[in-house]
Jmol script that loads the backbone (N, CA, C; Angstrom):
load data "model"
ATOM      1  N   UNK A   1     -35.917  -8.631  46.094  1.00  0.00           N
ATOM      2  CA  UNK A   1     -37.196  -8.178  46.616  1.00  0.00           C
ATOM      3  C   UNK A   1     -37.875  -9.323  47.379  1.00  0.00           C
ATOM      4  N   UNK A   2     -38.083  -8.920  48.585  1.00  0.00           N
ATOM      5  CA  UNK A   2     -39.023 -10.138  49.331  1.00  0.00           C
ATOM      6  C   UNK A   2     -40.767 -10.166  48.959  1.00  0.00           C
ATOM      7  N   UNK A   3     -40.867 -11.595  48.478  1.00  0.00           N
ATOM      8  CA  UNK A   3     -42.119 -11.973  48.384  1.00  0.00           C
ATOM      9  C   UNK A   3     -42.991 -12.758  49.293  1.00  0.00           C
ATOM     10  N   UNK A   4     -42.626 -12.741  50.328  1.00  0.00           N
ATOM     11  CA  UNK A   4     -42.728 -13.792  51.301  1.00  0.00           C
ATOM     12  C   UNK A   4     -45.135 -12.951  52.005  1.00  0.00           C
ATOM     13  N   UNK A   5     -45.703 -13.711  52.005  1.00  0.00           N
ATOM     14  CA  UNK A   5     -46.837 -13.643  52.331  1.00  0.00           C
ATOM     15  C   UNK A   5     -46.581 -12.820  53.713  1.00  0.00           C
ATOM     16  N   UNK A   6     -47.551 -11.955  53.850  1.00  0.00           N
ATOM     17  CA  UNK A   6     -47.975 -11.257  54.841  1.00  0.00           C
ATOM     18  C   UNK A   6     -49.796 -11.153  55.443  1.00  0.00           C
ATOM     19  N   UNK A   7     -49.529 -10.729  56.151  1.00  0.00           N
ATOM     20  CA  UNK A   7     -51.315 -10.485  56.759  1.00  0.00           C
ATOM     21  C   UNK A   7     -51.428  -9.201  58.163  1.00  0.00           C
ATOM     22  N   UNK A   8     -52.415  -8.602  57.622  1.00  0.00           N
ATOM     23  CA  UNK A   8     -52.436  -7.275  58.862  1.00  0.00           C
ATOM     24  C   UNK A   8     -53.457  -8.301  59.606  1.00  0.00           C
ATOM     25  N   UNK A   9     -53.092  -8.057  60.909  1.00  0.00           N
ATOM     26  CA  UNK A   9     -54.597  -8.772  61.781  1.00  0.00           C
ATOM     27  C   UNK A   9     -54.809  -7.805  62.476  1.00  0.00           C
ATOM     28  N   UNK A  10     -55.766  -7.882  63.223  1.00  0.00           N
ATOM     29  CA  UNK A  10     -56.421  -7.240  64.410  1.00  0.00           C
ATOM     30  C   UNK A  10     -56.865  -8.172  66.185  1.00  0.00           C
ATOM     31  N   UNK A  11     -56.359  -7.123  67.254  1.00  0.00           N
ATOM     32  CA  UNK A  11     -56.787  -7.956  68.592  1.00  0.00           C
ATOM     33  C   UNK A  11     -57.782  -7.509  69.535  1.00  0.00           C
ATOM     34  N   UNK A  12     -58.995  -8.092  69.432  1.00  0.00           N
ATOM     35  CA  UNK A  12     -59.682  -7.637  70.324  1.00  0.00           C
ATOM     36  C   UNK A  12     -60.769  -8.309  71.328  1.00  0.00           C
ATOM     37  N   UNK A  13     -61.495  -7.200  72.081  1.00  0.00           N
ATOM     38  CA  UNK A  13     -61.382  -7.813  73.215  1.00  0.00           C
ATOM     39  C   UNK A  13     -63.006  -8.362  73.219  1.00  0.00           C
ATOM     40  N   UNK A  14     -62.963 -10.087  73.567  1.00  0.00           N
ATOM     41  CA  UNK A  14     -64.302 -10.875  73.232  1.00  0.00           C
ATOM     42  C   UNK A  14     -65.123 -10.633  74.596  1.00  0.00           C
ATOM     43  N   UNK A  15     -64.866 -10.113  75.059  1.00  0.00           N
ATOM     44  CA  UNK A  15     -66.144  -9.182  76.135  1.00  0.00           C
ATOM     45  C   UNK A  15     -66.328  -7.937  75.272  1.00  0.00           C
ATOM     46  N   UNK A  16     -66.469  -7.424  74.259  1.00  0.00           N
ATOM     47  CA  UNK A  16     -66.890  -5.955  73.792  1.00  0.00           C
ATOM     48  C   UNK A  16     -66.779  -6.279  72.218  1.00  0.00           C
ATOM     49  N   UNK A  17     -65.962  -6.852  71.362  1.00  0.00           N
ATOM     50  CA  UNK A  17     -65.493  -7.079  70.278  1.00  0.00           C
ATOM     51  C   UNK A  17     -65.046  -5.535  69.619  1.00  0.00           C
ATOM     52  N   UNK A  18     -64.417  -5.232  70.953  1.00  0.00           N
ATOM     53  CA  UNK A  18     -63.681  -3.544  70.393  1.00  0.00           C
ATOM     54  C   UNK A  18     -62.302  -4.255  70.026  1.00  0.00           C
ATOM     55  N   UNK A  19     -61.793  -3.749  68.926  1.00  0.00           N
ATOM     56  CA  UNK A  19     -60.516  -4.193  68.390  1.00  0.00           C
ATOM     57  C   UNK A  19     -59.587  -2.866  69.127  1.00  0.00           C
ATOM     58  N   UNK A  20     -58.584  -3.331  69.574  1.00  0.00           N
ATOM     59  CA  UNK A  20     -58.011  -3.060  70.020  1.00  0.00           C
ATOM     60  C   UNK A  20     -55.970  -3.134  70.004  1.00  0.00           C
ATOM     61  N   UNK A  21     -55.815  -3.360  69.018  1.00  0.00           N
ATOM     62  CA  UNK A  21     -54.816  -3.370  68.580  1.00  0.00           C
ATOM     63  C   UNK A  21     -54.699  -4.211  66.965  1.00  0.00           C
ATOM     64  N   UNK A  22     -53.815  -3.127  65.625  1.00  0.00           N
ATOM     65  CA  UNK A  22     -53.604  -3.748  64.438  1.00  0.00           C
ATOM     66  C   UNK A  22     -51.712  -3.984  64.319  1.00  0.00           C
ATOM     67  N   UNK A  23     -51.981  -5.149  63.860  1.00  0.00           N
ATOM     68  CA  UNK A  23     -50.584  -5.482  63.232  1.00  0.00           C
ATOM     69  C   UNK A  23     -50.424  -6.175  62.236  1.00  0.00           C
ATOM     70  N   UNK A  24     -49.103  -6.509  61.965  1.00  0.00           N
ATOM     71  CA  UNK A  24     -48.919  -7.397  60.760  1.00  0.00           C
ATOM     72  C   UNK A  24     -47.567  -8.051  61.168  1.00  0.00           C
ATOM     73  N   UNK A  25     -48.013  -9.501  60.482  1.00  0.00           N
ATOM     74  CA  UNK A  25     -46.660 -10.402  60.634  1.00  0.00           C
ATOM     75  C   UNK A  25     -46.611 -11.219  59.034  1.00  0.00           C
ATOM     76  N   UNK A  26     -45.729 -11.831  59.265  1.00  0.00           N
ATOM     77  CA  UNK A  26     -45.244 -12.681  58.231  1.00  0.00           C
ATOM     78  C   UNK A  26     -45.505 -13.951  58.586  1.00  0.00           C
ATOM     79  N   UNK A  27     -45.738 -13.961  59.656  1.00  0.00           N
ATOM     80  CA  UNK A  27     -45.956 -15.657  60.688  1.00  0.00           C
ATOM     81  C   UNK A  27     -46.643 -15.966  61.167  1.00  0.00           C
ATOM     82  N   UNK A  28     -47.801 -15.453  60.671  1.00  0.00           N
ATOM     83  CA  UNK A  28     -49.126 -15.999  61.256  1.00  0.00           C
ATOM     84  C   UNK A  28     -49.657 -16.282  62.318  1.00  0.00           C
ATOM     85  N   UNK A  29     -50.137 -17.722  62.924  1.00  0.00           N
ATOM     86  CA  UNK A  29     -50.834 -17.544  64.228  1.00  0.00           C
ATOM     87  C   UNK A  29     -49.306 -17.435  65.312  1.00  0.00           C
ATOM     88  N   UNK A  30     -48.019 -17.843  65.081  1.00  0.00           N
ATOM     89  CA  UNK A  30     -47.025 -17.569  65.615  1.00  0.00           C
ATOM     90  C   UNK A  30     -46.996 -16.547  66.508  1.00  0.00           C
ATOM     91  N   UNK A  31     -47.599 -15.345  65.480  1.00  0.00           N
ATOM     92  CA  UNK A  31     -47.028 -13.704  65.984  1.00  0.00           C
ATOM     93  C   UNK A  31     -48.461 -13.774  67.676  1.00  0.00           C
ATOM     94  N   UNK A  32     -49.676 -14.203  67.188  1.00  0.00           N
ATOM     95  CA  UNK A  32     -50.547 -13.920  68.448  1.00  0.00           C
ATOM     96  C   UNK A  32     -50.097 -14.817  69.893  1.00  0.00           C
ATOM     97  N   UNK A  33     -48.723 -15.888  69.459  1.00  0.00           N
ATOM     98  CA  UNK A  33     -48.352 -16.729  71.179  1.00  0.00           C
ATOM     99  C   UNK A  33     -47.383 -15.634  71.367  1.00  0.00           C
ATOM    100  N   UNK A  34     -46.874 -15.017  70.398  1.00  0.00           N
ATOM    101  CA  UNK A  34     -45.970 -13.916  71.133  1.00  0.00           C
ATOM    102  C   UNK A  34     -46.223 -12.710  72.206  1.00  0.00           C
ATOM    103  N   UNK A  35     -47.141 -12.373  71.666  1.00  0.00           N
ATOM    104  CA  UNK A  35     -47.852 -11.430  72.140  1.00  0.00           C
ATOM    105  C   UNK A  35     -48.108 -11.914  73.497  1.00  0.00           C
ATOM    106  N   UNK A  36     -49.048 -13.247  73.778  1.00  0.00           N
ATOM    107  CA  UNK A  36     -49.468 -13.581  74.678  1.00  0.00           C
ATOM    108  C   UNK A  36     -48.508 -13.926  75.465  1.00  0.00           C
ATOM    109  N   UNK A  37     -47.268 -14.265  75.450  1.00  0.00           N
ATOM    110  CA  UNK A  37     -46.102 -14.577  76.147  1.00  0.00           C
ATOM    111  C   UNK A  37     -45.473 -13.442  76.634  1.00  0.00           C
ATOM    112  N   UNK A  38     -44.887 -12.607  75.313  1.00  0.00           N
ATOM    113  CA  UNK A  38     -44.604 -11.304  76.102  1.00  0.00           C
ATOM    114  C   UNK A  38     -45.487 -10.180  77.178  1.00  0.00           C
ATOM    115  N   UNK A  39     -46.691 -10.435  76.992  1.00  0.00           N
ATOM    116  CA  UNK A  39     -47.393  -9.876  78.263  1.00  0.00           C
ATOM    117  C   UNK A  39     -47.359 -10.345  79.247  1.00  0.00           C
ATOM    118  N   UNK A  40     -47.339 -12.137  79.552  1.00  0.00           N
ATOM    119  CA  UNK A  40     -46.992 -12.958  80.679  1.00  0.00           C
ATOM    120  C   UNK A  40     -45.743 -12.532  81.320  1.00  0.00           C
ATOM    121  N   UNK A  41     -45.142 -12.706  80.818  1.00  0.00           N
ATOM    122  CA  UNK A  41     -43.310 -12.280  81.200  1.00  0.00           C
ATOM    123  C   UNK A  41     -43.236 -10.393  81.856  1.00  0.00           C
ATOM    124  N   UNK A  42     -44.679 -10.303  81.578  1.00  0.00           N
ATOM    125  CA  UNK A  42     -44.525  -8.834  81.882  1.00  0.00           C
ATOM    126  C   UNK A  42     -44.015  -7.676  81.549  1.00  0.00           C
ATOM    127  N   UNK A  43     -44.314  -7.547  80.090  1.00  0.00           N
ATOM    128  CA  UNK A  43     -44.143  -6.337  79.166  1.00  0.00           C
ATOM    129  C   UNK A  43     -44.497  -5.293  79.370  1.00  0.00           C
ATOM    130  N   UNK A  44     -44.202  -3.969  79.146  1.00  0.00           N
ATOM    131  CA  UNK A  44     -44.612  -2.920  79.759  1.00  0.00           C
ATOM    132  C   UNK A  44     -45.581  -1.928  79.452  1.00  0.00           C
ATOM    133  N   UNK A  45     -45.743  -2.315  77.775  1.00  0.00           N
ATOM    134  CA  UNK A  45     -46.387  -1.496  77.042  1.00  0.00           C
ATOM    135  C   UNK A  45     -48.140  -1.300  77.380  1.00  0.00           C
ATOM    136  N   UNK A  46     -48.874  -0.600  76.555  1.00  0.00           N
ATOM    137  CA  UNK A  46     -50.431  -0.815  76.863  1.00  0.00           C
ATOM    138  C   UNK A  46     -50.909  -2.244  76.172  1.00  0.00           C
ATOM    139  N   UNK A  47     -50.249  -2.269  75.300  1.00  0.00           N
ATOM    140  CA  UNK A  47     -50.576  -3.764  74.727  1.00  0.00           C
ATOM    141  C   UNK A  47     -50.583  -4.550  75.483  1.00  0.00           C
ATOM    142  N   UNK A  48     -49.137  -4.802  75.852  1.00  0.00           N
ATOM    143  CA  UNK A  48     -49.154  -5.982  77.116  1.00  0.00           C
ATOM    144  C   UNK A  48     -50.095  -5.638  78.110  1.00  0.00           C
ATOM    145  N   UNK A  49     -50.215  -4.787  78.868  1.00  0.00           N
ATOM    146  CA  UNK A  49     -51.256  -4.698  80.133  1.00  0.00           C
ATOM    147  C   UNK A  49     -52.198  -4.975  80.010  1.00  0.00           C
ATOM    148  N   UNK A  50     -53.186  -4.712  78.623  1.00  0.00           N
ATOM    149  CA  UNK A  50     -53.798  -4.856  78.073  1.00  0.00           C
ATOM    150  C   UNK A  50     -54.561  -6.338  78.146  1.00  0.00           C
ATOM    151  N   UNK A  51     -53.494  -6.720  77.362  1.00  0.00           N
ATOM    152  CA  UNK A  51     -53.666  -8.755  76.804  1.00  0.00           C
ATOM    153  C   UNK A  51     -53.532  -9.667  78.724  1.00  0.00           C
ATOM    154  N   UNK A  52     -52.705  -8.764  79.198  1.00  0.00           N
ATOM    155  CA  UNK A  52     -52.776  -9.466  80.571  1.00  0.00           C
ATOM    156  C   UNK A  52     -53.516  -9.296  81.163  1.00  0.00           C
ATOM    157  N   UNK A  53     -54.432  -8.417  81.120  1.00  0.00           N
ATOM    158  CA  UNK A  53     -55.374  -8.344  82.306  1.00  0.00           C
ATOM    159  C   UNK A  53     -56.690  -9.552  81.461  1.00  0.00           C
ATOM    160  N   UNK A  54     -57.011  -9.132  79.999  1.00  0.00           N
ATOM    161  CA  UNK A  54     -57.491 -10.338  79.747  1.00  0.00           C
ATOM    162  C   UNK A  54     -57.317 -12.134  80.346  1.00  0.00           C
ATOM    163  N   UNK A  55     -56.042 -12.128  80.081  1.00  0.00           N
ATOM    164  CA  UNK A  55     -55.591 -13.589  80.460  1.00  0.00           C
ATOM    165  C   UNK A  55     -55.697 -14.017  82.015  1.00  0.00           C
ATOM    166  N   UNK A  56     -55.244 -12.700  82.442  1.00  0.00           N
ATOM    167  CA  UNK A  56     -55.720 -12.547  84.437  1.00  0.00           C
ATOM    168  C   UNK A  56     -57.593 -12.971  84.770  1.00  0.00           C
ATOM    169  N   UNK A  57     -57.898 -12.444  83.472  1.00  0.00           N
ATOM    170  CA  UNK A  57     -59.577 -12.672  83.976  1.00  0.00           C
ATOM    171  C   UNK A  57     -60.006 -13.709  83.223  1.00  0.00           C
ATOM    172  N   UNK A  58     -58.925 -14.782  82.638  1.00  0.00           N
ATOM    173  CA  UNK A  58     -59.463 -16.362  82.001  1.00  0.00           C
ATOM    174  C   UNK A  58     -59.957 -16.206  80.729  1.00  0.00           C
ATOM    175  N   UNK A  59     -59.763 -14.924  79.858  1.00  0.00           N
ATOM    176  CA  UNK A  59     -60.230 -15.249  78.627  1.00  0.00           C
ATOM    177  C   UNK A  59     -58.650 -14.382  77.858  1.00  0.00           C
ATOM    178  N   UNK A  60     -58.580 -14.670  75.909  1.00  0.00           N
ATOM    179  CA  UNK A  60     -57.560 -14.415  75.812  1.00  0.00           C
ATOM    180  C   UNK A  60     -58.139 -12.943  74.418  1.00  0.00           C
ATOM    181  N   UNK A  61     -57.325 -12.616  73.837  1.00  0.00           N
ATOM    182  CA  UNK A  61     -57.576 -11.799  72.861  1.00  0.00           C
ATOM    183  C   UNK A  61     -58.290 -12.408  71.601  1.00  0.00           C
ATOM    184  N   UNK A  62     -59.036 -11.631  70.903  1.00  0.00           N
ATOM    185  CA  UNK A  62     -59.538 -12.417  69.714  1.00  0.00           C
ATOM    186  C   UNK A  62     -58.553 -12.013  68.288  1.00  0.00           C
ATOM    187  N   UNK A  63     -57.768 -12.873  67.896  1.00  0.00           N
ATOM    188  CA  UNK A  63     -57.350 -13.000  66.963  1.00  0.00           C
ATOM    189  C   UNK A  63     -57.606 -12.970  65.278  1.00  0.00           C
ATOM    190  N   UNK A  64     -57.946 -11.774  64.500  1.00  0.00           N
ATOM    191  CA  UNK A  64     -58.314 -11.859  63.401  1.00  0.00           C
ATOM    192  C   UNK A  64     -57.434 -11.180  62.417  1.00  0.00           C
ATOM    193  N   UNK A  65     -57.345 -11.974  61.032  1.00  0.00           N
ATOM    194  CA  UNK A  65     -57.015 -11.682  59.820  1.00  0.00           C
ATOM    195  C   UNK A  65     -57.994  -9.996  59.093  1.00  0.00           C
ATOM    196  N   UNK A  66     -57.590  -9.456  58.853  1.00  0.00           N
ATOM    197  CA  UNK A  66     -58.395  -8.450  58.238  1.00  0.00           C
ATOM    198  C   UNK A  66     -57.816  -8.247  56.260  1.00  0.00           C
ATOM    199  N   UNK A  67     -56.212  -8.534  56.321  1.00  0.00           N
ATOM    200  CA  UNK A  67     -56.321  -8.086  54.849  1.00  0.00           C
ATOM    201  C   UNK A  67     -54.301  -9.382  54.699  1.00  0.00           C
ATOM    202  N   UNK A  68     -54.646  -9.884  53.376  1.00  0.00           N
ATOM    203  CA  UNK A  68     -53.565 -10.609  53.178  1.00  0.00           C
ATOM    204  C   UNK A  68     -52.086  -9.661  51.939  1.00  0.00           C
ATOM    205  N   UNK A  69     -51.303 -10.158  52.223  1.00  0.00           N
ATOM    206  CA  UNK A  69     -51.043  -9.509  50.557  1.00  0.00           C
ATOM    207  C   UNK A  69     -49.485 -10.441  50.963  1.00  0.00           C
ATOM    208  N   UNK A  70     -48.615  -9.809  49.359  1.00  0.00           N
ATOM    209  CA  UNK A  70     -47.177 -10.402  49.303  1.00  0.00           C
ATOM    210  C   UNK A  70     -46.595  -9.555  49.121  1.00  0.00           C
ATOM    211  N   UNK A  71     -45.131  -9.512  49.804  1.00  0.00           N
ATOM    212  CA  UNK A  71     -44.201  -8.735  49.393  1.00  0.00           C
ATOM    213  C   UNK A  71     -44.410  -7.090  49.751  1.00  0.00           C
ATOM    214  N   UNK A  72     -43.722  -6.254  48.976  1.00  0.00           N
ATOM    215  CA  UNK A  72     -43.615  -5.023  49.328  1.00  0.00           C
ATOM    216  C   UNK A  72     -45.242  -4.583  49.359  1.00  0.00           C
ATOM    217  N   UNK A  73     -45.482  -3.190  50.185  1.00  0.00           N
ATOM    218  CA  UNK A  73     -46.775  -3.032  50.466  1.00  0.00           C
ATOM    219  C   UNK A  73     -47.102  -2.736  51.919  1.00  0.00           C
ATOM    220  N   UNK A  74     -46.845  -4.160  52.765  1.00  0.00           N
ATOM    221  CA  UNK A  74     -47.273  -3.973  54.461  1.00  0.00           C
ATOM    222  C   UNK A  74     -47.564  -2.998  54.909  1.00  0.00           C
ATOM    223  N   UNK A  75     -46.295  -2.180  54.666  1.00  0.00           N
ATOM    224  CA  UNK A  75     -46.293  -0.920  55.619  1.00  0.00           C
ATOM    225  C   UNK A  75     -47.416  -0.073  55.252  1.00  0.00           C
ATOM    226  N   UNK A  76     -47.893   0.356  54.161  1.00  0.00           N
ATOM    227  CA  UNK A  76     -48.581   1.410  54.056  1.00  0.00           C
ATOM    228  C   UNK A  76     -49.702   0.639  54.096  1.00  0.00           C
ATOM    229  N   UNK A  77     -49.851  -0.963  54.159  1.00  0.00           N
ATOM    230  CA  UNK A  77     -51.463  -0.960  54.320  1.00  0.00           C
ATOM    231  C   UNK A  77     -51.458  -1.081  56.266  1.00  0.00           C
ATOM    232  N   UNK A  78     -50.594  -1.289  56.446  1.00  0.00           N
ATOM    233  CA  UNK A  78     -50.611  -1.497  58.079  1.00  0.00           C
ATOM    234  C   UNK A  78     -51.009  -0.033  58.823  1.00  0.00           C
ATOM    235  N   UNK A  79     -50.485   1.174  57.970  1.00  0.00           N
ATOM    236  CA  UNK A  79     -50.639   2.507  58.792  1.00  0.00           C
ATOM    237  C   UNK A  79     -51.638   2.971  57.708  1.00  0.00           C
ATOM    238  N   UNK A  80     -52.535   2.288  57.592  1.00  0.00           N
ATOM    239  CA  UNK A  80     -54.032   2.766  56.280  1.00  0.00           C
ATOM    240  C   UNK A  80     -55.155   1.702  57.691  1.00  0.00           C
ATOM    241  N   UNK A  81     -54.740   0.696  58.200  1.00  0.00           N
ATOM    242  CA  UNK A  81     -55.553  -0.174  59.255  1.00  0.00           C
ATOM    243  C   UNK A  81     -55.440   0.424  60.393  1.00  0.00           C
ATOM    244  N   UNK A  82     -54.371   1.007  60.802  1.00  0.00           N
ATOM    245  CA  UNK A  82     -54.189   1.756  62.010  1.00  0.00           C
ATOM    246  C   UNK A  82     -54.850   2.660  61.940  1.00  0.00           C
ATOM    247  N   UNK A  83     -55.375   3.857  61.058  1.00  0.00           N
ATOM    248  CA  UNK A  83     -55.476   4.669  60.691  1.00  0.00           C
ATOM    249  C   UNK A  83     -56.798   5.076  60.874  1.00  0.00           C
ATOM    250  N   UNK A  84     -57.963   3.679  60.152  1.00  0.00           N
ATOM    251  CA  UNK A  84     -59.053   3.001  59.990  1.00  0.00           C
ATOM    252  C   UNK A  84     -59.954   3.085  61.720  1.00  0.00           C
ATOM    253  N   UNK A  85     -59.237   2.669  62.096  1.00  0.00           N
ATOM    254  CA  UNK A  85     -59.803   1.557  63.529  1.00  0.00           C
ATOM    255  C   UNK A  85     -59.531   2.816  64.132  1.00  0.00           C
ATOM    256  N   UNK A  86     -58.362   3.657  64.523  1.00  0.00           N
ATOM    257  CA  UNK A  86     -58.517   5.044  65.046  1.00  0.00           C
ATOM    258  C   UNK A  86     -59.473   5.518  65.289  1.00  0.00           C
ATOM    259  N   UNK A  87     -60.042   5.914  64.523  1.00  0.00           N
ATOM    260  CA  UNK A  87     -61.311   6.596  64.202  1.00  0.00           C
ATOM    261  C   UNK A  87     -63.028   6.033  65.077  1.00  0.00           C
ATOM    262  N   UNK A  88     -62.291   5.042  65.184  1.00  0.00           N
ATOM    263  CA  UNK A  88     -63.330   4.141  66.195  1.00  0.00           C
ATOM    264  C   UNK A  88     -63.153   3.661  67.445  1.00  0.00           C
ATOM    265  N   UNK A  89     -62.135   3.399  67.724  1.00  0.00           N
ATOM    266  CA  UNK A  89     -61.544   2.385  68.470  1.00  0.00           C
ATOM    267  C   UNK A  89     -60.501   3.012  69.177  1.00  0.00           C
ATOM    268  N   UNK A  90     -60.247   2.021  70.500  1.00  0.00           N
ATOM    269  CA  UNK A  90     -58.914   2.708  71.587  1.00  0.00           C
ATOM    270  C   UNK A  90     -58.036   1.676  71.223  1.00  0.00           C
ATOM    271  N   UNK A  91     -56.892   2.312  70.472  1.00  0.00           N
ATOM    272  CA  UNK A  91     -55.914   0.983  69.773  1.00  0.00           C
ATOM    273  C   UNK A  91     -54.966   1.492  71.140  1.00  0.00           C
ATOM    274  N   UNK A  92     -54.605   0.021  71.396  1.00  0.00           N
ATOM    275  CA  UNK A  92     -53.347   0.258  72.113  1.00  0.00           C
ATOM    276  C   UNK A  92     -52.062   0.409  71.435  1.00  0.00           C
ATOM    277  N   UNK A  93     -51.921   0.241  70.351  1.00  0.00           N
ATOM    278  CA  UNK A  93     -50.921   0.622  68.948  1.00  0.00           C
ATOM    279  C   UNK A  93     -50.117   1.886  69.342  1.00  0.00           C
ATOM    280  N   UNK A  94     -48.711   2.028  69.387  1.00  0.00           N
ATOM    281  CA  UNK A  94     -48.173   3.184  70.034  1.00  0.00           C
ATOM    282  C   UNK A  94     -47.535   4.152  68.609  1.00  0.00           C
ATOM    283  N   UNK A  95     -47.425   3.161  67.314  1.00  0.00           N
ATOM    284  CA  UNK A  95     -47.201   4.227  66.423  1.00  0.00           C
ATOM    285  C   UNK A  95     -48.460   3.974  65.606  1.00  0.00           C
ATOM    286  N   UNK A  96     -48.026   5.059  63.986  1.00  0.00           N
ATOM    287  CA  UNK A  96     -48.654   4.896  63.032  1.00  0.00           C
ATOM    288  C   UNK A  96     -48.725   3.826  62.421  1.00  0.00           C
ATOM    289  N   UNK A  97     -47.490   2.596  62.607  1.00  0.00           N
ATOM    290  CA  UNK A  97     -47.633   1.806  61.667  1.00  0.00           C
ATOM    291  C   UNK A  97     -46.634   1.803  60.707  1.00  0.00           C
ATOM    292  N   UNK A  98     -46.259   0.499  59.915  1.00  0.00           N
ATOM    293  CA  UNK A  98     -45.031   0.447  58.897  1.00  0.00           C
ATOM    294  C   UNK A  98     -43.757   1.156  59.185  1.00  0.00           C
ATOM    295  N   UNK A  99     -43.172   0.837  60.634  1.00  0.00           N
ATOM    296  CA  UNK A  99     -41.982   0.762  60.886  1.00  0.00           C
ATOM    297  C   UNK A  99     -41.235   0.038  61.860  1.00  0.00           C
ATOM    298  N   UNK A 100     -41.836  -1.291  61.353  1.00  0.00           N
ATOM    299  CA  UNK A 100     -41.521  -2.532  62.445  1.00  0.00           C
ATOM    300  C   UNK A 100     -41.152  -3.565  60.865  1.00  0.00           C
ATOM    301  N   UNK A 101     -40.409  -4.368  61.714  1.00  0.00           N
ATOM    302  CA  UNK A 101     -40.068  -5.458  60.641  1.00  0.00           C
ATOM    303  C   UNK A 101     -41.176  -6.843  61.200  1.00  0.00           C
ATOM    304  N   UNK A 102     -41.880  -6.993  60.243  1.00  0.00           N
ATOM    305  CA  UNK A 102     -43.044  -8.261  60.466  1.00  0.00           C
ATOM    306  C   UNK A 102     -42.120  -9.489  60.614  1.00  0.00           C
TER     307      UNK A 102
END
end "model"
wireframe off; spacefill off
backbone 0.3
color backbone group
């Protein structure tokens, strides 16, 4: 059984502080240069277009922690955060959640 630390974060945008995309990694601030790289390189998704047009206009995504935990779990709190912010928010998030490997 993997025990390895996890964290759902959230990305959003510091002209509005609308969150705009939830995830979860295992790797911490790691997972947010990814993001920012794969939109540079020109990713296709809304995410990427998203984070790039930020970075096109000199500012970057805001990076936040919302909930920590270990081991089994992620998934269902990741599509319980997705779920959450829905309800409010234009997630660029293309699934429900908890079927990605962090």
């Amino acid at each position: 059984m993997d025990q390895r630390p996890w964290e759902i974060y959230t990305l959003s945008d510091p002209r509005t502080d609308a969150i705009r995309y939830v995830g979860v990694t295992f790797r911490a601030r790691q997972r947010f240069n990814e993001h920012l790289s794969r939109a540079m390189r020109g990713g296709k998704t809304y995410r990427d277009c998203w984070i790039r047009s930020l970075v096109n206009a000199g500012i970057r995504p805001v990076y936040q922690v919302i909930e920590h935990g270990q081991g089994d779990g992620w998934q269902d709190r990741e599509r319980f955060w997705i779920a959450h912010y829905r309800l409010e928010c234009k997630l660029t998030n293309l699934t429900d959640g908890g079927d990605g490997t962090p």
